[in-house]
C-alpha positions in Angstrom: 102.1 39.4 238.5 99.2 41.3 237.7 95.7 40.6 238.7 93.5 40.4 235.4 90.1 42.2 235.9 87.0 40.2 236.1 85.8 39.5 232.1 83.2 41.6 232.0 80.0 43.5 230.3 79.6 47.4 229.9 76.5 48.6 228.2 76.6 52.6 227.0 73.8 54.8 225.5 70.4 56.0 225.5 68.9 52.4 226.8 71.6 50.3 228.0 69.9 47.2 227.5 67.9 46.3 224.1 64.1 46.0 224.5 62.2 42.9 224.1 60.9 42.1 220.7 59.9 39.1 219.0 62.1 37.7 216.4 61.3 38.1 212.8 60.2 41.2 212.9 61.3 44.3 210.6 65.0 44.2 210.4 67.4 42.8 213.0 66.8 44.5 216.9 70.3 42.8 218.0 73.6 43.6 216.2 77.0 41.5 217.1 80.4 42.4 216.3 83.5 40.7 217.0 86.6 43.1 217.7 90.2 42.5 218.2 91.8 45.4 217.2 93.0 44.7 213.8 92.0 47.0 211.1 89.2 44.8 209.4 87.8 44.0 212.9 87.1 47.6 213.5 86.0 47.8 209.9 83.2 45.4 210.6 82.7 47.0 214.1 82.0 50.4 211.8 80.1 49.1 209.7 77.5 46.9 212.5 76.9 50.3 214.2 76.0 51.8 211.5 73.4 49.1 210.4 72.5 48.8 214.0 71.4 53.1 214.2 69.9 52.8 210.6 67.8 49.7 211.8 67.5 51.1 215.6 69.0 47.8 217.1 71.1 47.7 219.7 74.6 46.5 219.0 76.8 44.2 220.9 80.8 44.3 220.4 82.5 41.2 222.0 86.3 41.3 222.7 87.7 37.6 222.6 91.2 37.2 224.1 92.7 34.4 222.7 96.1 33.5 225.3 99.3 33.0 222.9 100.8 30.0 223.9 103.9 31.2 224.7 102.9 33.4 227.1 101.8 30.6 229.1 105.8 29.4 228.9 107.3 33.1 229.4 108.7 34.6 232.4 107.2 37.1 234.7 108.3 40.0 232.9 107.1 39.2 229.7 103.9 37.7 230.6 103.5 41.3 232.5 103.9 43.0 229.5 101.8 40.7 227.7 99.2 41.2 230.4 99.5 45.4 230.6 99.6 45.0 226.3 96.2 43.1 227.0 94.6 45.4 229.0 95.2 48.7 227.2 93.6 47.5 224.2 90.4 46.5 226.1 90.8 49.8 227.7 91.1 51.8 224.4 88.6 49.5 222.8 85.9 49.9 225.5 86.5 54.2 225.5 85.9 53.8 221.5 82.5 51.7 222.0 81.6 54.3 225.4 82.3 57.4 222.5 80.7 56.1 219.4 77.3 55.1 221.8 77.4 58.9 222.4 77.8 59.7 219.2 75.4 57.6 217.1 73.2 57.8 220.2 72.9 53.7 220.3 72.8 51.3 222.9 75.9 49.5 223.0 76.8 46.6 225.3 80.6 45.6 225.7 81.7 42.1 226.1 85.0 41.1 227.0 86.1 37.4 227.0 88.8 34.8 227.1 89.3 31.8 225.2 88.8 30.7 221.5 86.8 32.9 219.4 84.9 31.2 217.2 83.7 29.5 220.4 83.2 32.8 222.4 81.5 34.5 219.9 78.9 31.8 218.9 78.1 31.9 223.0 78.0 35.4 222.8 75.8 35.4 219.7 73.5 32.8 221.1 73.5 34.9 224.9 72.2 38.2 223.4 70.3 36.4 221.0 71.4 38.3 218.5 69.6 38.6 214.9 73.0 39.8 212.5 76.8 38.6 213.3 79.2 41.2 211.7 82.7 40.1 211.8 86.4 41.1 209.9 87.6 39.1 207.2 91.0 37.6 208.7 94.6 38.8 207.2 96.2 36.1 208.0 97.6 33.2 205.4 97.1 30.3 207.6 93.6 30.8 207.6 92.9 30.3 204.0 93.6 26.8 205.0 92.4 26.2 208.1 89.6 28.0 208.3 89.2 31.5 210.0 86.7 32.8 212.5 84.2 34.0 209.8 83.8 31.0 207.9 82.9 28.7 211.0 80.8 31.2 212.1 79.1 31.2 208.5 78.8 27.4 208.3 77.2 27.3 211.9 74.2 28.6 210.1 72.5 30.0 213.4 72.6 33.6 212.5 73.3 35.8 209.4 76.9 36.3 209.3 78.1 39.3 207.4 82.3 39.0 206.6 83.6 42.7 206.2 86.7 43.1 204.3 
């Protein structure tokens, strides 16, 4: 079995670390973005930075892995290839967050967690004190239903939540 790495926090461009401000002040100095790797998530992801480099905030992507439950009942080979599955995408995301900083010339601070992500990203939201929360509108039909990600995050009413489609 594979060791996981530590959940961690990479931070990429000019100044790695936003500088302090006082809230309320001319446009948001903190940007959040939720990615998962589905194509609206790295819509919304798009569409933070470029907000954040027009406003000159720094932006904060957080990568929530949410365990399937049956990986939990797999075997060892699956729950390997689960686990390797796992990792290059938090790989390929974190080089894609490391190039854009370049690019854009932004500070970018990458958060990878575990767990639910309505939950994780609220903490994440609250930790960074973020001013904006920019997240993907979900694809999937349940959620019309239940309820996804965006629209808890939306009726939390701690931040301004921008849904991207």
């Amino acid at each position: 079995m594979s060791v996981t790495p530590p959940l961690d926090r990479e931070e990429y461009g000019p100044r790695a670390r936003p500088l302090p401000f006082e809230r309320g002040t001319d446009g948001p100095r903190v940007v959040l973005t939720g990615v998962d790797g589905t194509r609206t998530s790295l819509r919304a992801a798009s569409y933070a930075a470029g907000l954040a480099r027009r406003q000159g905030a720094a932006l904060v992507v957080v990568f929530v892995s949410s365990p399937a439950l049956y990986t939990a009942l797999a075997d060892g080979v699956v729950a390997g290839a689960v686990q390797r599955n796992h990792d290059e995408l938090v790989a390929e995301l974190r080089e894609e967050c490391r190039r854009g900083a370049e690019e854009l010339g932004l500070p970018v601070t990458f958060l990878c967690r575990r767990g639910d992500a309505y939950a994780e990203l609220a903490a994440a939201a609250d930790e960074t004190r973020a001013d904006l929360v920019v997240v993907g509108s979900s694809e999937q039909a349940g959620h019309r239903l239940v309820g996804s990600v965006a629209t808890r995050l939306v009726r939390t009413g701690r931040w301004p939540v921008v849904v991207v489609p």
